[in-house]
C-alpha positions in Angstrom: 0.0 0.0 0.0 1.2 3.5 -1.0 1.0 6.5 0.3 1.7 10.2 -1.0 2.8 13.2 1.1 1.2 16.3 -0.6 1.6 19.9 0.5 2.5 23.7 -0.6 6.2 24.4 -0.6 7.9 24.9 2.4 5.0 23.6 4.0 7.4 20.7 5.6 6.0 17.5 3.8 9.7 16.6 3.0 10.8 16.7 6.7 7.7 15.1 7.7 8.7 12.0 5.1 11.9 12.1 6.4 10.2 11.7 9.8 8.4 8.9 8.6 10.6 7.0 7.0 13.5 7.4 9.6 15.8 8.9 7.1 18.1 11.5 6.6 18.3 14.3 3.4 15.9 13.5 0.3 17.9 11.4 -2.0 17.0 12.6 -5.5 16.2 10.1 -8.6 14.5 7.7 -6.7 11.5 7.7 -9.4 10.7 9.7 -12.1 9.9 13.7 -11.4 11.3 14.1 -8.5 9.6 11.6 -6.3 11.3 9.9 -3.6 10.0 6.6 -2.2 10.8 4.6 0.8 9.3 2.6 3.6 7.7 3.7 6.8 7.8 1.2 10.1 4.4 1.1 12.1 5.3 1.3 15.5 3.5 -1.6 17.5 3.9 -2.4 20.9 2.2 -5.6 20.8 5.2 -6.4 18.1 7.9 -5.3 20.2 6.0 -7.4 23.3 6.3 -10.5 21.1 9.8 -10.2 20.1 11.1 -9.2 24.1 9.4 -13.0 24.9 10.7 -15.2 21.7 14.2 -12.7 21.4 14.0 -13.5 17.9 17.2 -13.0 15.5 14.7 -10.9 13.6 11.5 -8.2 14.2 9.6 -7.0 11.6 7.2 -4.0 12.0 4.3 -3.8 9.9 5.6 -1.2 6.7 3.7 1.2 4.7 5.4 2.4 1.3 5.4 6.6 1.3 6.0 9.0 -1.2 7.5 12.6 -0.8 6.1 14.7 -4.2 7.3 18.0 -5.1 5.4 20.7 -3.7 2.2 22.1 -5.2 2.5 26.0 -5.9 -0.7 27.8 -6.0 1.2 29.2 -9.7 2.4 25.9 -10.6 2.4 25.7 -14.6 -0.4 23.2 -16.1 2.9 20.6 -17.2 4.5 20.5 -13.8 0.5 20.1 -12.4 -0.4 17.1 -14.5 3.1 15.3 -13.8 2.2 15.6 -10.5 -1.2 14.5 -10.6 -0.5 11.0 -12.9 1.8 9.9 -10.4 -0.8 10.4 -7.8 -3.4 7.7 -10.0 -0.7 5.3 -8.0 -1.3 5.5 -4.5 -3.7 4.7 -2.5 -4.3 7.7 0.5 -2.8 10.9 0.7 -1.8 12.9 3.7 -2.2 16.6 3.0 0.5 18.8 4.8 -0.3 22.5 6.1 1.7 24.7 8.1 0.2 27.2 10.2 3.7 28.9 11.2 5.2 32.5 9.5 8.9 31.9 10.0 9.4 30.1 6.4 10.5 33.2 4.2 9.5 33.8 0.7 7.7 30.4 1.3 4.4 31.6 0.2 2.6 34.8 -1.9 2.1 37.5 0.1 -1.5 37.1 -0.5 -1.8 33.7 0.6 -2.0 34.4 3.7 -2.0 31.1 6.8 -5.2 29.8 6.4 -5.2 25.9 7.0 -8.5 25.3 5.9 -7.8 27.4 2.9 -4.5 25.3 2.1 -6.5 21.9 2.4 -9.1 23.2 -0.3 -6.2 24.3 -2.1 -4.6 20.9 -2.5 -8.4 19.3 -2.9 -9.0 21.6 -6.1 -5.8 20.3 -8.0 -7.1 16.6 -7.6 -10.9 17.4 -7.8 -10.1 19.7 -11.1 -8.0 16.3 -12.2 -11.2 13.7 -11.9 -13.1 16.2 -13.9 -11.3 16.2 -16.8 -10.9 12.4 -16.9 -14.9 12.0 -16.3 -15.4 14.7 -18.9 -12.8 13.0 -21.3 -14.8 9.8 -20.5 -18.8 11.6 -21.5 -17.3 12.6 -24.5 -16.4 9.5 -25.8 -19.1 7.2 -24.7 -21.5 9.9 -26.6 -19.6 10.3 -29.6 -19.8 6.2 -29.4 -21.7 4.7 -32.3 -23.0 1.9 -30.1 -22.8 1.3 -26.4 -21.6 -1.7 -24.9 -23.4 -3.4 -22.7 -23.1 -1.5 -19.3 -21.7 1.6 -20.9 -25.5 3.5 -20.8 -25.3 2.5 -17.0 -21.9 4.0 -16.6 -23.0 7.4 -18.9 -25.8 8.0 -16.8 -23.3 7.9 -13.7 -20.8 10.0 -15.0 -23.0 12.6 -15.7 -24.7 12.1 -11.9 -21.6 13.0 -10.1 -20.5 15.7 -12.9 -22.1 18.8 -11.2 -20.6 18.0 -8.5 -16.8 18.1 -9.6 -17.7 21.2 -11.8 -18.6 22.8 -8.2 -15.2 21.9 -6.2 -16.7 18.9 -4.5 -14.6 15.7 -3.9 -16.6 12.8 -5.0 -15.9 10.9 -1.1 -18.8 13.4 0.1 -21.5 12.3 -1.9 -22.3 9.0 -0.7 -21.9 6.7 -3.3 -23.1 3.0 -3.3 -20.5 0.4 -3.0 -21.8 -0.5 -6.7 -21.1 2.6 -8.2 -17.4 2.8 -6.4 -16.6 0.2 -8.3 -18.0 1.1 -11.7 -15.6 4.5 -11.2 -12.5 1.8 -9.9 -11.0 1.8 -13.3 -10.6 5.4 -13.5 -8.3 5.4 -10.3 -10.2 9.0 -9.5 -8.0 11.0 -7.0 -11.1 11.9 -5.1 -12.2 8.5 -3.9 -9.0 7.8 -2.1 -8.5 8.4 1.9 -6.8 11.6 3.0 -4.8 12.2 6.5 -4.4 15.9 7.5 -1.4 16.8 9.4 -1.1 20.2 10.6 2.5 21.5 11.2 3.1 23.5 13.9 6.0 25.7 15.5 7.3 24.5 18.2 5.0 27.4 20.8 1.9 26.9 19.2 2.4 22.9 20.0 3.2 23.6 23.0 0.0 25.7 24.0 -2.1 23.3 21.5 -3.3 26.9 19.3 -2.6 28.0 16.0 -4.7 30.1 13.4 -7.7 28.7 11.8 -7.7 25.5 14.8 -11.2 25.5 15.4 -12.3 26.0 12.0 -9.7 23.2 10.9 -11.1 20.6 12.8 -14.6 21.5 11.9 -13.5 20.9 8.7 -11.9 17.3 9.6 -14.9 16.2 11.2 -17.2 17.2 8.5 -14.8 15.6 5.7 -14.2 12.5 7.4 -10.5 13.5 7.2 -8.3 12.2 10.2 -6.2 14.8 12.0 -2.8 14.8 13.5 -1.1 17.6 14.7 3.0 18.0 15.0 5.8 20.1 15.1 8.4 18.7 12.4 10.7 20.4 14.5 10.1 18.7 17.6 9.9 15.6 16.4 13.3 16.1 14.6 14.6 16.9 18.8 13.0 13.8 19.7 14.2 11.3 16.9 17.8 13.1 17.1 17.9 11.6 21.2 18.8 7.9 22.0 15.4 6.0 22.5 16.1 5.8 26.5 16.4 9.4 26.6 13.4 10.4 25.0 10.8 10.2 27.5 11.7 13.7 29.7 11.7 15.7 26.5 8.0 13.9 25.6 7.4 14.5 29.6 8.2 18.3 28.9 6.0 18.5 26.2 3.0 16.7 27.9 2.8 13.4 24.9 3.3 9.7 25.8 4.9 9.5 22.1 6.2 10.9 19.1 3.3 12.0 17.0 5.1 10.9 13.8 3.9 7.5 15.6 0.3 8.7 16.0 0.4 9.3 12.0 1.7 6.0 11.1 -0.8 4.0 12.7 -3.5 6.4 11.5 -2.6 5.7 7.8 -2.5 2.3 8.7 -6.0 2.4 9.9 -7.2 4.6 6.8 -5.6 1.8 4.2 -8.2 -0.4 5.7 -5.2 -2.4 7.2 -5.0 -4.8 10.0 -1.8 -7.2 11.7 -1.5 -10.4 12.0 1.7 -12.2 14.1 3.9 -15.0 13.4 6.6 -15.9 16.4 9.2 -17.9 16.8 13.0 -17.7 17.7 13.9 -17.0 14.5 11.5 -14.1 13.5 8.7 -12.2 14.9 6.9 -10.4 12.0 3.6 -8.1 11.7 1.9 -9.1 8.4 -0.5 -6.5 6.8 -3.6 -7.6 5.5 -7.3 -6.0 4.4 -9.9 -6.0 7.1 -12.0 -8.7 5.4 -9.2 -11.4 4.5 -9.7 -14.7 5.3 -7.0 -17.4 7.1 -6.0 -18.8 3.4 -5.6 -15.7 2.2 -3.8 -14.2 4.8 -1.4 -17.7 4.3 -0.6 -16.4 0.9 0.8 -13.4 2.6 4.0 -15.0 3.7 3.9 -17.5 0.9 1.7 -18.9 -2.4 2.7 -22.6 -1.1 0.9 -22.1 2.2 -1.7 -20.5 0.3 -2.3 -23.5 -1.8 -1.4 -26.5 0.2 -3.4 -25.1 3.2 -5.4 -27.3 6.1 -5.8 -25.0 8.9 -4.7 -22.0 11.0 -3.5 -22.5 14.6 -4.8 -19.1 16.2 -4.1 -16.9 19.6 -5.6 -13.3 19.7 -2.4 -11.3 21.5 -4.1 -10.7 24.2 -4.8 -14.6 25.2 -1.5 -15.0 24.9 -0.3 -11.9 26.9 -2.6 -12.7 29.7 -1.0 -16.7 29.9 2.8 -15.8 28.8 2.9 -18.4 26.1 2.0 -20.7 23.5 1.5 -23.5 25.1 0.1 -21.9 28.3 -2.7 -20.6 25.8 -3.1 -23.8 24.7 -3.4 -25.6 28.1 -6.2 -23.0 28.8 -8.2 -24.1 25.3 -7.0 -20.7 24.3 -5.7 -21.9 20.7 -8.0 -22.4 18.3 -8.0 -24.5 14.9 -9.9 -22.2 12.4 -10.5 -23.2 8.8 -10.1 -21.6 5.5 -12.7 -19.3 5.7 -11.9 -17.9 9.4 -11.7 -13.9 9.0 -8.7 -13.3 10.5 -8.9 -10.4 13.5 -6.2 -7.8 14.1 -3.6 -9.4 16.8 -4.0 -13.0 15.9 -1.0 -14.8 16.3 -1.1 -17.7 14.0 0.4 -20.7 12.9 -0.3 -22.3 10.0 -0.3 -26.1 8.6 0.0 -26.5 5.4 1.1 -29.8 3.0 4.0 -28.8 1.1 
């Protein structure tokens, strides 16, 4: 799963991906236009539980892939726009950066002055403006079309539906539509259909006192949207990840958090993506597997590998927190806390499993 860090220049999307990713300067050339791509961990403690009682030689965290896109200028030229926006048709949520601080010279037109909730329609209008011309390039030809297919009259009569809408600035997420017509618009990977994360960036005062201009109206507009919110100081969290992780806690103390909220963001996207974690242990690796909300325990098998997938017979399950309350596997099991689930099982976020397969 792939996510795209969006935002105005200077608006600190870039140190925010750094953030995320744990690395250092942008790297350039990574992908075509400027786009740099790399992997983000999602911090569970339920993973590093696991790994502190089987003292693995390996842990993986569960990973989301994230994108850092050059910035969006309220100017930009129409080339540099639609670059930008057919990469986008890639990923699958988007996390919109705004910054709500004045110490970033030259960063923005004097006449744009900081208005979060202005910035967030800002970046919505380049991506609402982009599904309009693909459902308008879409009419055209299925009018112009000498005969329909079959379907194609169906599809029409949608397109022209949600039209009015993206001719007035509305995202198509706000108008409700049926699972059935979400996925007659799937092949036109729309911009506007796809989750989106707002993360405010804050100096480090107005973190501190939990105000900054336009706060109220911001998370009016979250709630309304359906938009997640996270707020952070890039420069904080830059303080924090700088310091050894036993060190960390008096500066998080000092600032009144119980964690980085670059941690707060990661499981949000996870959570957004639609994405839950499964566990398998042992002393050789203890690893968080994502998965859709929804798979099944074959499925889920074909996660680690196509063999287990195929030769599967059934899924030896623990929830996390069975086995955190009895300290082991086969204390769980002693208890009748291990269950043998079949091919069909929907697997639940935490569920440590084992799987037996024929090879």
């Amino acid at each position: 799963m792939q996510v795209a860090i969006v935002g105005l220049p200077s608006s600190g999307k870039t140190t925010l991906f750094n953030l995320l990713t744990g690395s250092g300067e942008r790297e350039a050339g990574e992908a075509p236009g400027g786009v740099a791509i790399r992997m983000a961990t999602v911090p569970d403690e339920r993973v590093s539980y696991l790994a502190g009682v089987f003292r693995p030689r390996k842990t993986m965290y569960a990973q989301i892939e994230v994108t850092d896109v050059p910035g969006i200028s309220p100017s930009g030229d129409a080339s540099q726009v639609a670059r930008f926006l057919g990469y986008l048709r890639t990923v699958d949520a988007f996390v919109y950066v705004v910054r709500t601080f004045e110490d970033a010279p030259g960063a923005l037109p004097a006449d744009y002055p900081i208005d979060p909730v202005n910035e967030v329609e800002a970046l919505n209008l380049d991506l609402v403006l982009a599904d309009l011309r693909v459902i308008e390039n879409r009419m055209e030809r299925l009018k112009s079309s000498r005969r329909m297919a079959p379907g194609e009259q169906e599809e029409l009569e949608l397109l022209a539906a949600i039209h009015p809408a993206l001719a007035d600035g509305t995202r198509l997420d706000r108008l409700g539509l049926a699972p059935e017509q979400q996925a007659m618009l799937r092949g036109y990977a729309l911009l506007t259909l796809r989750p989106v994360v707002l993360v405010v960036n804050l100096s480090e005062e107005d973190f501190a006192s939990r105000t900054y201009p336009g706060a109220p109206e911001l998370a009016a507009h979250s709630r309304e949207c359906g938009m997640p919110l996270v707020e952070l100081s890039a420069r904080i969290e830059w303080e924090i990840q700088s310091l050894p992780e036993g060190e960390r806690g008096e500066l998080l103390a000092g600032y009144g958090i119980k964690e980085p909220a670059i941690a707060q963001l990661s499981r949000t996207l996870y959570d957004v993506l639609g994405l839950i974690s499964f566990f398998t242990v042992g002393e050789d690796e203890v690893k968080a597997w994502s998965i859709h909300r929804g798979t099944s325990a074959k499925q889920a098998a074909g996660r680690i590998h196509s063999d287990i997938e195929r030769g599967f017979i059934r899924a030896e399950v623990i929830s996390f927190e069975d086995f955190r309350a009895t300290g082991s596997v086969s204390a769980a099991r002693a208890k009748g806390l291990c269950r043998l689930e079949s091919k069909d099982y929907i697997v639940k976020d935490g569920d440590i499993i084992n799987f037996r397969f024929n090879a």
